[in-house]
Steps between C-alpha positions, in 0.01 A plus 500: 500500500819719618669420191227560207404802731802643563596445117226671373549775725876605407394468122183743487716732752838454342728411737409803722395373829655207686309132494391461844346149714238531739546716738577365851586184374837313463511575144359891538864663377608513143821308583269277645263436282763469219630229626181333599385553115834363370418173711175445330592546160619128450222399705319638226692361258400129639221538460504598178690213420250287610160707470260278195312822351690701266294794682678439830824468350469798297361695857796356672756647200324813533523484911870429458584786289286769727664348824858573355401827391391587848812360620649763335231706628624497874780688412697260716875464405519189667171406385657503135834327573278216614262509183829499249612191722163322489428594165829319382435229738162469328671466153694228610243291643223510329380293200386768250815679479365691173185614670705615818720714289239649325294612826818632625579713228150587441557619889826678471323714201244611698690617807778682243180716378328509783674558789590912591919640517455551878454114490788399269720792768407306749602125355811699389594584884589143576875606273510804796377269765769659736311834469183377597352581848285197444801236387729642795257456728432108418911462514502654859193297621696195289794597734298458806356199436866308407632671822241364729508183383919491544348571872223287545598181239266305611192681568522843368328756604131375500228589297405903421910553623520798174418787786695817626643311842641223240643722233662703776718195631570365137463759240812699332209808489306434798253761485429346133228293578286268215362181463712164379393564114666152451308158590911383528621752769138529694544105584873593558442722750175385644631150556901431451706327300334173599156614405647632170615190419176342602284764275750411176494115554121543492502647148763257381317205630188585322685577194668169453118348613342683203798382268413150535173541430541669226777182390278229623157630318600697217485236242150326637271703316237403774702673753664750300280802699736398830804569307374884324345568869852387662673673225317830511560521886813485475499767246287690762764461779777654292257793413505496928865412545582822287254743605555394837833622521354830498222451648444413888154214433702245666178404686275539170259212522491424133807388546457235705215410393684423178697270677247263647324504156875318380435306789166387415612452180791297553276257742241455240726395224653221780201389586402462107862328453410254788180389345594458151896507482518374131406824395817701642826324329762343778702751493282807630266275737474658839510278836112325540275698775373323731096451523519676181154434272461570126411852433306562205594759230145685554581531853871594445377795303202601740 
């Protein structure tokens, strides 16, 4: 809704006014919401992919194009860094490579002839980044964070630590005071090096879950929607990975609830394995779960 709002908005208005969420919500800013948007966009892609009307595939084209355009919209510089890395994540994975190109120039276009100077000054800052209140700020808080973690390794500072007493201890300016803007140094400094390592291992196990999905089911054309749906989440967690850096959502909920979709996923194709293994060669079978029943391919998609 967000997206083919928020895209229709920055093309009747022409770029002039920021893409907002809704307000008082976790997505309400336009960094926010950028990076929300850039999430869904291979979620829309899926289920393109695997809609059977050519209506709702066309919608879904249509929904993709307007969501990158408001994207843009938000007039978030790390916003776009993570919609260049999705986008070229997107490339790679999916299976229309011709089509993907196409929307993305068709995109590109748009934004060139749409968008106002004020925001191609503003992209254009991130070469001056050093001259930026905004960008010095982020480094100081960035500081902070990698500080009070070298004092508290294996807690941190707790959660909400990004405040005036905090900055004050840690800081190199103290009285420069701003929130992580990075979903890397606001675990960093809310919970150590040991809950660092425990928020990267997360994203790394789920990764490697959705890659053998994608290997076990991508050549059973039955189960071939587990392997676009595990292969267009992980396209969605680079969009997060990238954004993120610049963003401080390491709480977002969309997120996580990416993960445990992997982890559904990942369980369901098991327990299909376990009742028919003949249909998954040798070589990419997964160990049997046990109690597991047969799960048909209505209900898999339901």
């Amino acid at each position: 809704f967000y997206g083919i709002k928020g895209g229709i908005f920055t093309i009747t208005t022409g770029g002039a006014y920021h893409v907002r969420g809704p307000d008082g919500s976790f997505i309400g800013g336009d960094n926010e919401i950028g990076l929300a948007l850039i999430m869904t966009i291979p979620l829309l892609r899926y289920i393109q992919l695997t809609a059977p009307y050519t209506w709702l595939r066309t919608g879904m084209s249509l929904a993709i194009l307007l969501t990158a355009v408001a994207v843009v919209g938000s007039q978030s510089r790390g916003a776009l860094v993570g919609l260049v890395a999705m986008g070229v994540f997107l490339w790679l994975k999916t299976r229309n490579k011709v089509f993907t190109s196409l929307l993305g120039i068709v995109a590109v276009f748009m934004v060139v002839n749409i968008m106002p100077q004020s925001w191609f000054d503003r992209i254009s800052s991130i070469k001056t980044y050093e001259q930026d209140a905004s960008a010095t700020g982020r480094i100081n808080s960035w500081h902070m964070a990698f500080n009070l973690a070298k004092d508290h390794p294996l807690v941190g500072g707790g959660f909400e630590t990004f405040r005036k007493p905090t900055f004050a201890m840690y800081a190199p300016n103290p009285g420069d005071v701003h929130d992580s803007h990075s979903i890397y140094f606001e675990v960093l400094g809310e919970h150590g090096f040991v809950g660092f390592a425990i928020f990267l291992l997360l994203g790394w196990a789920t990764w490697r879950s959705a890659s053998w999905v994608i290997r076990t089911a991508k050549k059973d054309p039955e189960r071939r929607w587990m392997a676009d749906l595990a292969a267009m989440i992980q396209v969605s967690l680079v969009g997060y990975a990238s954004a993120g850096a610049f963003l401080g959502l390491a709480y977002f909920d969309l997120y996580y609830t990416l993960i445990a979709v992997v982890v559904v996923l990942k369980v369901l194709l098991k327990t299909e394995i376990a009742a028919n293994p003949r249909a998954v060669p040798a070589s990419r079978r997964a160990p049997a779960v046990l109690g597991a029943q047969p799960v048909s391919q209505r209900n898999a998609v339901l």
